[in-house]
Structure formats: C-alpha cells, structure tokens
DODREN-123437 format. One record per residue (C-alpha): y negated, x negated, z; residue in one letter. Coordinates in pm, whole numbers, plus 32768, in hexadecimal, padded with zeros to 4 digits. Layout:
BEGIN
YXZa ...
***
This chain:
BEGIN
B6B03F50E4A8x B7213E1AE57Ex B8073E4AE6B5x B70E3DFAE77Cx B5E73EEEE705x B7053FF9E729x B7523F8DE86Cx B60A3F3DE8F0x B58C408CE966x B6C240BBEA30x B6E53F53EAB8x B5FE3F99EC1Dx B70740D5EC79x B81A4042EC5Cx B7973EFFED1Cx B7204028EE40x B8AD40CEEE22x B91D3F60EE47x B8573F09EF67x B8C04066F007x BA444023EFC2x BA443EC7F03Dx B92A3ECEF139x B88B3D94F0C5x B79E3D83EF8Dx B8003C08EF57x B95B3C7EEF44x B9403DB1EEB3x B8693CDDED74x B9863BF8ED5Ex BA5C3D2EECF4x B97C3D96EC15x B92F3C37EB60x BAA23C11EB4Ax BABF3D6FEAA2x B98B3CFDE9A2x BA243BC6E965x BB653C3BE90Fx BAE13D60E843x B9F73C39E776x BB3A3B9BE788x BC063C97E6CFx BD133C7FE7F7x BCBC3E0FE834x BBEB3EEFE764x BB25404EE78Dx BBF34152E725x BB4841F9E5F5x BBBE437CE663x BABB4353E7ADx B975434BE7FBx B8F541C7E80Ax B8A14203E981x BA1342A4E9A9x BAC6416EE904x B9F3409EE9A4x BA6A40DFEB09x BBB24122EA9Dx BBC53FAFEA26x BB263F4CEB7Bx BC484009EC2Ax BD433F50EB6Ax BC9A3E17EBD4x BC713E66ED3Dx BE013EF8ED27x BE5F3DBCEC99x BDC83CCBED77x BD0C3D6EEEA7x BE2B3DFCEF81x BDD33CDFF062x BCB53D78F0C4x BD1C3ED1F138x BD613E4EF27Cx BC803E95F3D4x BB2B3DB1F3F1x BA6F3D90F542x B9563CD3F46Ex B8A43DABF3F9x B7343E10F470x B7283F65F3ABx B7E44064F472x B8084125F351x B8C6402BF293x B9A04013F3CBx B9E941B3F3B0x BA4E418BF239x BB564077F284x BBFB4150F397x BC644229F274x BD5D4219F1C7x BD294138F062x BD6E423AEFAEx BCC24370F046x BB95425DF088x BB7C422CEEF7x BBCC43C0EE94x BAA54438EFA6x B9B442FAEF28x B9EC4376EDC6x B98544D9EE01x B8B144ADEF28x B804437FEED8x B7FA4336ED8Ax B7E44480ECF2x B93744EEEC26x B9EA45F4EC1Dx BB474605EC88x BBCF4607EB0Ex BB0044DDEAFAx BB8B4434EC49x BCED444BEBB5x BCAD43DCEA5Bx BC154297EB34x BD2642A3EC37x BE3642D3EB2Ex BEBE43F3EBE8x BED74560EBBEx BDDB4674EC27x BEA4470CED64x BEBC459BEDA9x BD644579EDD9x BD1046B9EE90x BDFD464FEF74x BD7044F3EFB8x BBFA459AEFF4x BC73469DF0DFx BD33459AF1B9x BBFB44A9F1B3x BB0B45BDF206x BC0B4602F326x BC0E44B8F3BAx BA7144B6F38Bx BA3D4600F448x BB1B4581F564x BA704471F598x B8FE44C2F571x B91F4623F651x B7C04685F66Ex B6FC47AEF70Fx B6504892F607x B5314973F5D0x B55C4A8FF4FAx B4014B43F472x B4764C7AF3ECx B3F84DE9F3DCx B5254E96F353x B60C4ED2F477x B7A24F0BF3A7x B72F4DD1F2D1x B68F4D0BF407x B7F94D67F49Dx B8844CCEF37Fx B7E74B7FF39Fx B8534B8BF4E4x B9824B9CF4EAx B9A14A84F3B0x B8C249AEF489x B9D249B3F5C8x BAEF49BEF4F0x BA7D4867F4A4x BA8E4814F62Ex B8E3481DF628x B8474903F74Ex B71B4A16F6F1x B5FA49CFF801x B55C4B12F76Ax B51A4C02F669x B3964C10F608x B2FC4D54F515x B1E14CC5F509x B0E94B9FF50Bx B0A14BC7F67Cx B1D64BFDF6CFx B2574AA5F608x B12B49EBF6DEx B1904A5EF80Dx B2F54A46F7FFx B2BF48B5F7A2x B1E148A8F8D0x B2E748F3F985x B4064822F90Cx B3F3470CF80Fx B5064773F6C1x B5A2467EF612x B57D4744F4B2x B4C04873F42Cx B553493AF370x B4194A47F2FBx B3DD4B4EF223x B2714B9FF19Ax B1F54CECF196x B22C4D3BF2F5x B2264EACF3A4x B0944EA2F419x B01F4E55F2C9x B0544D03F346x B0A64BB0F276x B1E64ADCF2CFx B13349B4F212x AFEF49F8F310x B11749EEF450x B1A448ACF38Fx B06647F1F383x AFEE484FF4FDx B15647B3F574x B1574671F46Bx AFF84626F4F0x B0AA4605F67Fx B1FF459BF606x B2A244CAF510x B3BB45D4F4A4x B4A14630F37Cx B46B474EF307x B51F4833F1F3x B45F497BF164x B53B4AC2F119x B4704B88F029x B4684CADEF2Ex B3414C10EEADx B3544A9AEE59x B2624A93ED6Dx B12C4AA6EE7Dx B1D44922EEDFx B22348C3ED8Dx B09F48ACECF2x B0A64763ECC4x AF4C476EED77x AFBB46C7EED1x B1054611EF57x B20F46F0EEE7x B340470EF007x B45D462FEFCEx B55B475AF042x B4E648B6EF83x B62B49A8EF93x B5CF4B01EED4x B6514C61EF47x B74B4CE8EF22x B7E84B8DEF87x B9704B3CEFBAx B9AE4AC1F0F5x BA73497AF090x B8F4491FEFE0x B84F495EF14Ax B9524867F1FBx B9254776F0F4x B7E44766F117x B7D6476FF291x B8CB463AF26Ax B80C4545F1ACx B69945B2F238x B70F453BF38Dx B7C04411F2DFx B6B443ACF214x B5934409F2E7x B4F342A5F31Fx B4B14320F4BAx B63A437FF4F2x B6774229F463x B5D34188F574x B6414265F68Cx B7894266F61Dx B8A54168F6DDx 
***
C-alpha cells in the first residue's frame, strides 16, 4: 500500500488538529504539506512500532517543532474566538489538551506524539483545563434526583470556579429552574425522581436555548441507540471526578455558542 492510501484516511484530522494548533487552516495545511512532503521525501518516516495515525502526527509535531515556533506568539487577527482561547495557552498544554480533547487520543498516545512521558502529559492537560475553566466561568444547571451524588457534582462543578443556579429532580423542576435563570451548561442525568426523563428536560430547554449540555447516567445505552443524535459528552456512573471536569472543560470550550460569547 502507497503512503498516501495509508495516509489518506487520516489526512482531514490532522489538517482539523493543525488548524486548531495554529488557528489558521491555510497555515495549519502548510504544516501538514511540509510534513507529507518530507515523509514522500524520505527526510522523516512513520515509525513502524505505531499506529499510522500515531506516527503520522508525531511526524507533524516534529515539523511544527522544527519550524513553527514562530507562530506560538499572540494574534489579534483572528475572527474565531476560539482559536484566540487556544493560543492563550501555553504551546504545549494547547497541543497535549487538542490531542486528547480534540482529536481523540489517549494520553499514552499524546506522549508517544509529543515525545514525552505519561506524567508529562497528565500534567500538561490538567494545567490547560485549568487555564480553560478560568476563563470560560459559567453558571450551571444540575438535573439530578440523587441528593449525596447531586452534592457531588456540585461541589466538582464550583471547584472549577462555575456557580449552581439550581438543583432540579425532575423535568418540571429542570423547566422551571431555566425559566428562571439562563445556565451556561447542563449537566443532566436521565431517569429522574418522578419517573421523569432528563433527555425529555434536555429537549424542552435545547428547544428555548442554545446550551451545552453533558448527561451523567447509569444507563447510557437509552442515548447510545444509534436511532437519533447521540450526545457528544455521555459520562457513565460510577464516574471519577477528573472525567466530569474534563468534560465540563472542553463542552464549554468547544460548544460552538460559548465560542461566540466568549471575549
């Protein structure tokens, strides 16, 4: 099989992880033609012992560490605010959270890219997720019928410097408490204490408000059919709280509405 069929598959992530690191997709595919062109070149090569998706962005890495320094300085040009958030972080927290985050690999992954050790890259997520819930503080909803693990959300939820506007058991509860006061995220479980569904409270609030939203649930298979849009941020109980603020973290990132609101 050709380089290129290899590659191929994997070629429109790694231009979206370029894009993301340098804010600008005619940058970012410079990097990434320079990395295919010296790969075709037999300047660098994909190392055998990884995944072709792995070596592939470790080459890019060594590319961008080689030559794209330059561009890890501040911009004021650029029109997507969320591009503006990533560049306020640190290079190399920016590329460890994008990895995981973003692009979808684990942290063993991140570090065979990053050429850096595990603990390395735990540490780089956990001080980008810091500077991320600093700056996008938001006010949350919590739908949650289970008072000690409600109380546990909470309190994960303003450790991260967010404020609970309310607790809701149930559907009605959820609707009214929205009514109220406008959250910034959801965070919702779905079998609720009235026989009530959280994805019933979800939909009445996404038809009113453009929200992120993040279900908590002993049962992720009633979202997971396959049947309608699945959630993009499904935690399963038990969960560890370091999954619930990373999670938290990049659906207020990510969300396309904090984007825009966002300074």
């Amino acid at each position: 099989m050709s380089l290129l069929a290899r590659l191929a598959p994997h070629l429109p992530y790694v231009r979206r992880y370029a894009r993301a690191l340098t804010g600008d997709q005619t940058t970012g595919d410079h990097y990434v033609r320079v990395a295919l062109e010296a790969l075709a070149a037999g300047e660098r090569s994909l190392d055998a012992a990884l995944s072709p998706r792995v070596a592939l962005y470790r080459v890019f890495h060594a590319i961008w560490l080689s030559s794209g320094a330059q561009l890890e300085a501040r911009r004021d040009d650029l029109s997507d605010d969320a591009s503006q958030r990533l560049l306020r972080i640190a290079p190399r927290s920016r590329q460890a959270f994008l990895l995981t985050a973003l692009e979808g690999f684990t942290p063993t992954e991140a570090a065979q890219i990053l050429d850096c050790d595990f603990g390395e890259v735990e540490r780089l997520i956990a001080d980008a997720q810091s500077e991320i819930d600093a700056e996008l503080a938001t006010e949350v909803l919590i739908i949650e019928d289970e008072p000690v693990i409600a109380a546990d959300i909470e309190a994960l939820v303003r450790e991260l410097g967010h404020d609970v506007i309310d607790i809701a058991a149930t559907r009605g509860e959820a609707v009214e408490a929205v009514a109220r006061k406008t959250p910034g995220l959801v965070l919702a479980d779905i079998q609720l204490a009235d026989g009530s569904s959280g994805i019933d409270a979800v939909k009445d609030i996404l038809a009113r408000l453009d929200v992120p939203v993040i279900f908590i649930t002993a049962f992720p298979e009633r979202l997971l059919t396959g049947e309608r849009p699945e959630p993009t941020f499904l935690i399963t109980k038990p969960f560890q709280p370091e999954t619930v603020k990373a999670a938290i973290g990049q659906a207020l990132f990510f969300h396309p509405r904090r984007a825009r609101q966002a300074a």
